[in-house]
Backbone as a printed PyTorch tensor [residue, N CA C, xyz], in Angstrom:
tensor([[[  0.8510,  -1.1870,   0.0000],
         [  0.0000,   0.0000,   0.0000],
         [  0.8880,   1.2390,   0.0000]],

        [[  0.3930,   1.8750,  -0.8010],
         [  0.8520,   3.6640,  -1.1300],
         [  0.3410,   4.4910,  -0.0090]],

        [[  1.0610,   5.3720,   0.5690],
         [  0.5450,   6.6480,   1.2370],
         [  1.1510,   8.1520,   0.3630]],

        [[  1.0880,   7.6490,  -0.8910],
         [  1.3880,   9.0820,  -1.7280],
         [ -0.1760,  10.0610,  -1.4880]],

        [[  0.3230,  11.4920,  -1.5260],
         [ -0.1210,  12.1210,  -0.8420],
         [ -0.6800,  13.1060,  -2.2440]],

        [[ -2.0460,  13.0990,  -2.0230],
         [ -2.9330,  13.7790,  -2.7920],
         [ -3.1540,  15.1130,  -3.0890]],

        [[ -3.1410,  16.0130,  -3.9980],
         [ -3.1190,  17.1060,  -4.1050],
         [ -4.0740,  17.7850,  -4.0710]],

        [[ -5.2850,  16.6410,  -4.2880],
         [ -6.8130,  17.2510,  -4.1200],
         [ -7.3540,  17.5720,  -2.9650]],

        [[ -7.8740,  18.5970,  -2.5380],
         [ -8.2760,  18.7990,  -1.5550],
         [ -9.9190,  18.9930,  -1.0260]],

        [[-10.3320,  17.7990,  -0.3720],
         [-11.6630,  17.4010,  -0.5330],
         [-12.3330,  18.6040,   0.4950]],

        [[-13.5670,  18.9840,  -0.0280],
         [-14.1600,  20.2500,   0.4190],
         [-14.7880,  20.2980,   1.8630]],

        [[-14.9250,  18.8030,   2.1790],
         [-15.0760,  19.0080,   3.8670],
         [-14.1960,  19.0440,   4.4070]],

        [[-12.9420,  18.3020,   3.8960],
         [-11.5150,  18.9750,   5.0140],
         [-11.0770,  20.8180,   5.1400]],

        [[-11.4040,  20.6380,   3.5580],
         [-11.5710,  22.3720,   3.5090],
         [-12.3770,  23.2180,   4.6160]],

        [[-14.1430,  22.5420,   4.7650],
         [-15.0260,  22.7860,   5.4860],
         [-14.3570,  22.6790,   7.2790]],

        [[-13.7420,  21.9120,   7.4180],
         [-13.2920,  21.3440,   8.7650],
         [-12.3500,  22.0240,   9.4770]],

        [[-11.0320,  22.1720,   8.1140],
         [ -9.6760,  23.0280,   8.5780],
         [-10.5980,  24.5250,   9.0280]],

        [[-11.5750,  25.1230,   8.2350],
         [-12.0100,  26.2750,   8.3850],
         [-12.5910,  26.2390,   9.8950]],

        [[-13.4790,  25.6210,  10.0300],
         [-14.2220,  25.8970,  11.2010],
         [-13.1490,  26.0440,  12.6980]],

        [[-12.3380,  24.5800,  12.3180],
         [-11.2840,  24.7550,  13.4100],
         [-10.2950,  26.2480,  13.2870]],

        [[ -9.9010,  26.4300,  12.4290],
         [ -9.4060,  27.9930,  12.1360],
         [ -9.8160,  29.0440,  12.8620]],

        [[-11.6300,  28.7120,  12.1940],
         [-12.3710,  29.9040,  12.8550],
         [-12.4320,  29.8450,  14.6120]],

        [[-12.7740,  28.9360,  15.1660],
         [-12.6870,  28.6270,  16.2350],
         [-11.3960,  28.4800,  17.2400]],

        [[ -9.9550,  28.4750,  16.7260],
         [ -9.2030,  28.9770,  17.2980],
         [ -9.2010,  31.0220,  17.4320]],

        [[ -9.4970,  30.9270,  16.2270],
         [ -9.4020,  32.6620,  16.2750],
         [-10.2380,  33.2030,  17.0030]],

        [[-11.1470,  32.8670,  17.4370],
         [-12.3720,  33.4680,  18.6230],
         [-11.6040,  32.7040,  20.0070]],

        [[-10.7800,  31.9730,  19.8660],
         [-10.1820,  31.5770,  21.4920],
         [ -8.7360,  32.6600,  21.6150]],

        [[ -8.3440,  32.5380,  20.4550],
         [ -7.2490,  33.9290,  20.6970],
         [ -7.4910,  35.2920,  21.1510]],

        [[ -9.0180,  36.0640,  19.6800],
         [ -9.6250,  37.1380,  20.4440],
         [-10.0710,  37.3030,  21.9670]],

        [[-10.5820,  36.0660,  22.6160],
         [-11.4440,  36.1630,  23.7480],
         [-10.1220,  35.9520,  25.2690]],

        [[ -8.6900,  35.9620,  24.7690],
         [ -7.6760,  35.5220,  25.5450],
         [ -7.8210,  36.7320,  26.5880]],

        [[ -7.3450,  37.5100,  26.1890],
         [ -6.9530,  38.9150,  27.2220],
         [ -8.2030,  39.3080,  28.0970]],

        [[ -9.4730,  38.8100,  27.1260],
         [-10.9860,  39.3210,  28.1720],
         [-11.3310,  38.2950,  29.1680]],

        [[-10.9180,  37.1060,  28.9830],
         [-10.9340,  35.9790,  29.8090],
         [-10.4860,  35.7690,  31.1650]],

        [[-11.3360,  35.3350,  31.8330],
         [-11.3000,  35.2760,  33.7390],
         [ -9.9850,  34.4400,  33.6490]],

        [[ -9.1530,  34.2950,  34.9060],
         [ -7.6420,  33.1510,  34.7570],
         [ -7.8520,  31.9010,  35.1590]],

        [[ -9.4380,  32.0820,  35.2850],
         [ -9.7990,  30.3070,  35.7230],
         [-11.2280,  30.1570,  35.0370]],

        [[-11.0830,  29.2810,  33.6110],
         [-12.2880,  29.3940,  32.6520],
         [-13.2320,  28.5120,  32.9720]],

        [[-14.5150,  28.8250,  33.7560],
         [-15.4000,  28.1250,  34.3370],
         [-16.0160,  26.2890,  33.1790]],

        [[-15.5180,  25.2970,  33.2850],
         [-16.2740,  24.3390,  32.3890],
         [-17.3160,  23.2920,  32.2840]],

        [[-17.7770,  23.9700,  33.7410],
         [-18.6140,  22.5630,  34.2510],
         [-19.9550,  23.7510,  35.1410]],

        [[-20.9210,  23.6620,  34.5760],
         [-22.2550,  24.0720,  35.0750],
         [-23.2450,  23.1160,  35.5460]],

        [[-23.6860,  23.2600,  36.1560],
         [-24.7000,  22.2850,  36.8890],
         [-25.9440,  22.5660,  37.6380]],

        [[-27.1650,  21.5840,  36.8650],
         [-28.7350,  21.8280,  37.5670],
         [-29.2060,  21.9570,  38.5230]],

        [[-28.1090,  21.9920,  39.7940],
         [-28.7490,  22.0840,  40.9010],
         [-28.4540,  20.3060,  41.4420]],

        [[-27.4470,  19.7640,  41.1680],
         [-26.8050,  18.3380,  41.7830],
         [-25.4050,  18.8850,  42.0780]],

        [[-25.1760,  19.6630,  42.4020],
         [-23.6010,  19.8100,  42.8390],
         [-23.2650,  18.8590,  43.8040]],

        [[-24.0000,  18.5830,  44.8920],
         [-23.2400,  17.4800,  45.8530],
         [-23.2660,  16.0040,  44.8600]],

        [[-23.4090,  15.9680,  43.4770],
         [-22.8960,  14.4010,  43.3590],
         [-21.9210,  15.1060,  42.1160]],

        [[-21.3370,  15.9620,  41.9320],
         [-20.4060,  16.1670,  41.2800],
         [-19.0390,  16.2590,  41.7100]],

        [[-17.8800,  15.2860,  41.5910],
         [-16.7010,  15.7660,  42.0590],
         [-15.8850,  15.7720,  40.8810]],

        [[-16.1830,  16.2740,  40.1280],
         [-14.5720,  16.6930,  38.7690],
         [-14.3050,  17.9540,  38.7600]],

        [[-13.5040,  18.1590,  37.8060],
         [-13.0800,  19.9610,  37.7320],
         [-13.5690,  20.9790,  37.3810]],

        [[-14.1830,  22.1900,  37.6830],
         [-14.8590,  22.8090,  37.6280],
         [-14.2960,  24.1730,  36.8030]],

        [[-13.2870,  24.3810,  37.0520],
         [-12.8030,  25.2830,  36.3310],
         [-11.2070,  25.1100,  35.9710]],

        [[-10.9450,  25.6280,  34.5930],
         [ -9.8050,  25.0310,  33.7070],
         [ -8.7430,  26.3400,  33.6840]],

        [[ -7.1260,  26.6870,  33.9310],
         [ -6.9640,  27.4540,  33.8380],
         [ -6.9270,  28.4860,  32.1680]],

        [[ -6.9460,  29.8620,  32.2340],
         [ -6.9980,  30.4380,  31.5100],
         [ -6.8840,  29.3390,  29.7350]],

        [[ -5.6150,  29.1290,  29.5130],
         [ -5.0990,  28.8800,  28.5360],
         [ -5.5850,  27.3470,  27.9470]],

        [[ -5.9290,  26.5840,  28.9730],
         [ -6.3180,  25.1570,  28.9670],
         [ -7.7160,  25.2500,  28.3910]],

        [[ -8.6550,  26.4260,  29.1410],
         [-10.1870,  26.1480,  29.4510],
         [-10.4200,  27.0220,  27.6390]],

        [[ -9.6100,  27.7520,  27.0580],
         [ -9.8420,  28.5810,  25.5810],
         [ -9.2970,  27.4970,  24.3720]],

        [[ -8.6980,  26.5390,  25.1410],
         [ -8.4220,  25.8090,  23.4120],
         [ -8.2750,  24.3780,  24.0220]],

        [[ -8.8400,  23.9260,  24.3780],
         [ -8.7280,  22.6950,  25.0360],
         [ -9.9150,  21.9550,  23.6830]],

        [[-11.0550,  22.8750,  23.8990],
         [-11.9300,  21.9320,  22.5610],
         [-11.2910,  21.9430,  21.0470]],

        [[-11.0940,  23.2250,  21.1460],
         [ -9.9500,  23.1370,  19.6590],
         [ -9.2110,  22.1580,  19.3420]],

        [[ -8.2520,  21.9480,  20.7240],
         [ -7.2270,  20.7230,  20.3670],
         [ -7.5630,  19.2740,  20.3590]],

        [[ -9.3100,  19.0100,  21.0520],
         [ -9.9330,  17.7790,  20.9800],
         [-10.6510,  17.6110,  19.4050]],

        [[-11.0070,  19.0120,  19.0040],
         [-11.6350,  18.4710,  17.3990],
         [-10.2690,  19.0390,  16.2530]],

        [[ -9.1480,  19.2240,  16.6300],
         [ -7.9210,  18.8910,  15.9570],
         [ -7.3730,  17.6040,  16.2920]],

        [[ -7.3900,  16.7420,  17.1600],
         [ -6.9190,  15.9170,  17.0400],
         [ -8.1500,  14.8120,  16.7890]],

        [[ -9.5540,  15.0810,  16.4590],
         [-10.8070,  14.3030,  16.2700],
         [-10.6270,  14.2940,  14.7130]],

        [[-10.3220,  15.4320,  13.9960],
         [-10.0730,  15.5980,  12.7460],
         [ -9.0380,  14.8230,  11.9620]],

        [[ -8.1650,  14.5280,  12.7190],
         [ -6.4840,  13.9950,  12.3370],
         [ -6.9940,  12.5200,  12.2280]],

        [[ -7.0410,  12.0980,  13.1290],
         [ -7.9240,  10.6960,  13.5540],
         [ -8.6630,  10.0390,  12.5900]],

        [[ -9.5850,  10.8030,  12.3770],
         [-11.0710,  10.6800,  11.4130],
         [-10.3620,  10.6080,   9.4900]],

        [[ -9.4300,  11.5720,   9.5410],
         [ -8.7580,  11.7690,   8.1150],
         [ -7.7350,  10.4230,   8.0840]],

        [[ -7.4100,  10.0770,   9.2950],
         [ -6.1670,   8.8820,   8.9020],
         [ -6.8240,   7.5090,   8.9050]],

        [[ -8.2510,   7.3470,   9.5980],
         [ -8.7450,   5.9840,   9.9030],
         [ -8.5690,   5.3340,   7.9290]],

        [[ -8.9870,   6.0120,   7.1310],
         [ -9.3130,   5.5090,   6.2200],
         [ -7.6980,   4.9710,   5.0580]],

        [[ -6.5570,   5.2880,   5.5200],
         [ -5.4480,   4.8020,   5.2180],
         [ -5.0510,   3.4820,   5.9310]],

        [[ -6.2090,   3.2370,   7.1790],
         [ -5.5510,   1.6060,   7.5930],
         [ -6.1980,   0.2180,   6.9250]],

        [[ -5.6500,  -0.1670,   6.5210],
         [ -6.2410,  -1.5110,   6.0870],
         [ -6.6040,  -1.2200,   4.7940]],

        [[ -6.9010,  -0.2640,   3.9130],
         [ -7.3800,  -0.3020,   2.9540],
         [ -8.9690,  -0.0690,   3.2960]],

        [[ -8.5080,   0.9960,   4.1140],
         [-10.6320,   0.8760,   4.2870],
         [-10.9210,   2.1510,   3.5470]],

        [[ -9.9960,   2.6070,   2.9700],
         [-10.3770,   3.7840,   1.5400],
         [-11.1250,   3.2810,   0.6900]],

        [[-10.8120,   1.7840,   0.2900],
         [-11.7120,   1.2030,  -0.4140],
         [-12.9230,   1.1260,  -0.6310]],

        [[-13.0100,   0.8400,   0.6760],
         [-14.6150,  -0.3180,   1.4340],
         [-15.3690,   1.2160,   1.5680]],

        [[-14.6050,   2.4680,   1.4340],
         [-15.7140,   3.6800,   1.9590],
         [-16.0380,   4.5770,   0.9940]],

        [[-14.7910,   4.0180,  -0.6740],
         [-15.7970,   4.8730,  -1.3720],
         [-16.6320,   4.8950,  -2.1010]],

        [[-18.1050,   3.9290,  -1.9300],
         [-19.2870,   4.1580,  -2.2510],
         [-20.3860,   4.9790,  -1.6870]],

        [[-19.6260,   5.7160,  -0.1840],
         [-20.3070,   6.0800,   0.5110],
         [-19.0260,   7.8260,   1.4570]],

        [[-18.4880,   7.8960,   0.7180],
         [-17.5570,   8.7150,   1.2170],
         [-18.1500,   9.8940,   1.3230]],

        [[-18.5860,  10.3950,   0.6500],
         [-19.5400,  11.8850,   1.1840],
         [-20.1350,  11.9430,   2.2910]],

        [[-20.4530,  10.5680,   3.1400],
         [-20.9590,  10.5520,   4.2650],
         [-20.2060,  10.5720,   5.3340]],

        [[-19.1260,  10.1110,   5.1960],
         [-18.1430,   9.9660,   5.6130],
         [-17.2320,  11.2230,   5.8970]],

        [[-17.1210,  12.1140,   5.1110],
         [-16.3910,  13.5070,   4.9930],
         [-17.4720,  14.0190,   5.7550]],

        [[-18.9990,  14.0530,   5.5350],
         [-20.2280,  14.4400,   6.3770],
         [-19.6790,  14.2990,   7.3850]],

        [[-19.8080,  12.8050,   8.3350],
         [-19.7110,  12.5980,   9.8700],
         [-17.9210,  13.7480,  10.3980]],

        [[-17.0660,  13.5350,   9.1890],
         [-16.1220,  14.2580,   9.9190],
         [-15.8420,  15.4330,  10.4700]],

        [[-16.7210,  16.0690,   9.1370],
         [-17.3030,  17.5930,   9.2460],
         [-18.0200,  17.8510,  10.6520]],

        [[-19.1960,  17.1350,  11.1220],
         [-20.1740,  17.0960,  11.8920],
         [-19.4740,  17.0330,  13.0090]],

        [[-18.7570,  15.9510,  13.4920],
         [-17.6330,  15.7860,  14.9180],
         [-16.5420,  17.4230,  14.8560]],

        [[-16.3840,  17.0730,  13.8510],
         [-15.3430,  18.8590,  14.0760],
         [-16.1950,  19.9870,  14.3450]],

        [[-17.4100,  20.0240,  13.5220],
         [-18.3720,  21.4870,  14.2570],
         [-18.6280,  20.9260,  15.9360]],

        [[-18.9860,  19.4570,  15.8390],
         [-19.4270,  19.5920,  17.4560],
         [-18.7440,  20.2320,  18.3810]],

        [[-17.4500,  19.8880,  18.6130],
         [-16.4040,  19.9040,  19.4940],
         [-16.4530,  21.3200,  19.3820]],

        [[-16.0610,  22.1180,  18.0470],
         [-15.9040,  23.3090,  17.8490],
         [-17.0620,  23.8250,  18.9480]],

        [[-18.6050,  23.6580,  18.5530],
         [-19.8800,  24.3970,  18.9740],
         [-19.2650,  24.4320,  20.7270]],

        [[-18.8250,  23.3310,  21.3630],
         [-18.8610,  23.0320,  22.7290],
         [-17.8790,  24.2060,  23.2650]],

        [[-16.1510,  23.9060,  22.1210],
         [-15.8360,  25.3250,  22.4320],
         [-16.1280,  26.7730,  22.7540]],

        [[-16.9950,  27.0860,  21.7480],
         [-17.3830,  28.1220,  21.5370],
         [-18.7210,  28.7360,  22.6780]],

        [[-19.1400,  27.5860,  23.0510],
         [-19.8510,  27.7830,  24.1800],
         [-19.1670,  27.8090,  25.6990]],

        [[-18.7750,  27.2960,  25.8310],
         [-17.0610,  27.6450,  26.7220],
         [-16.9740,  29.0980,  26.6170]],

        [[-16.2010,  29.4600,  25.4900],
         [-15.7230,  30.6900,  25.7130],
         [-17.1790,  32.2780,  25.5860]],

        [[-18.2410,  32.3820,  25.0090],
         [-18.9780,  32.7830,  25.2260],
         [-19.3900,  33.1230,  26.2630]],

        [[-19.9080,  31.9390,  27.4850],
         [-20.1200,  31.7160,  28.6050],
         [-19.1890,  32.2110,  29.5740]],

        [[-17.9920,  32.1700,  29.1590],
         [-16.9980,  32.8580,  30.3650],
         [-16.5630,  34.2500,  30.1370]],

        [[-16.8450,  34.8640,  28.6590],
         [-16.2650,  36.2900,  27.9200],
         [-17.3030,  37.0290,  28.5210]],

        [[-18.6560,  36.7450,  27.7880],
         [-19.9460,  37.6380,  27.8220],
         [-20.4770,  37.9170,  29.1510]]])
């Protein structure tokens, strides 16, 4: 098997690199307005059965989702070089670039609600 490297550039990675782009650049803008401990964990009114971390420092709590749907993205783009499962997926690969797209806005959206929530 070949891992020569394609020059085409398929329009949901396009779609994907962007969003993550965009979504680092609103964690950079929102750096300097940002509390030094970025609140990440809200809760309905069960606080006594919650014991995890509640707040992330500055730098962790602004790109922490970024770096989970950058490395969700990396992941998702390489699964299909193992085994030859490029094969087996392209009768259905638009769906496929779909779901990758979709996991990278999620993560992104979660970010972005993060930093909203702690800027505004």
């Amino acid at each position: 098997m070949s891992l020569a490297v394609r020059s085409r550039v398929r329009a949901g990675d396009a779609l994907a690199v962007g969003i993550l782009l965009a979504t680092l650049a609103v964690g950079v803008a929102a750096y300097r307005s940002a509390p030094q401990q970025v609140v990440v964990h809200w809760s309905l009114g069960y606080e006594q059965y919650y014991h995890g971390v509640r707040t992330l420092p500055r730098w962790l709590g602004l790109f922490a989702g970024t770096l989970v749907a950058a490395v969700t993205f990396a992941v998702l783009r390489a699964l299909p070089l193992v085994d030859d499962l490029g094969t087996e997926l392209a009768p259905v690969r638009w769906l496929y670039d779909g779901l990758v797209v979709l996991a990278v806005a999620f993560c992104c959206a979660v970010q972005l609600l993060v930093v909203v929530l702690n800027v505004v």
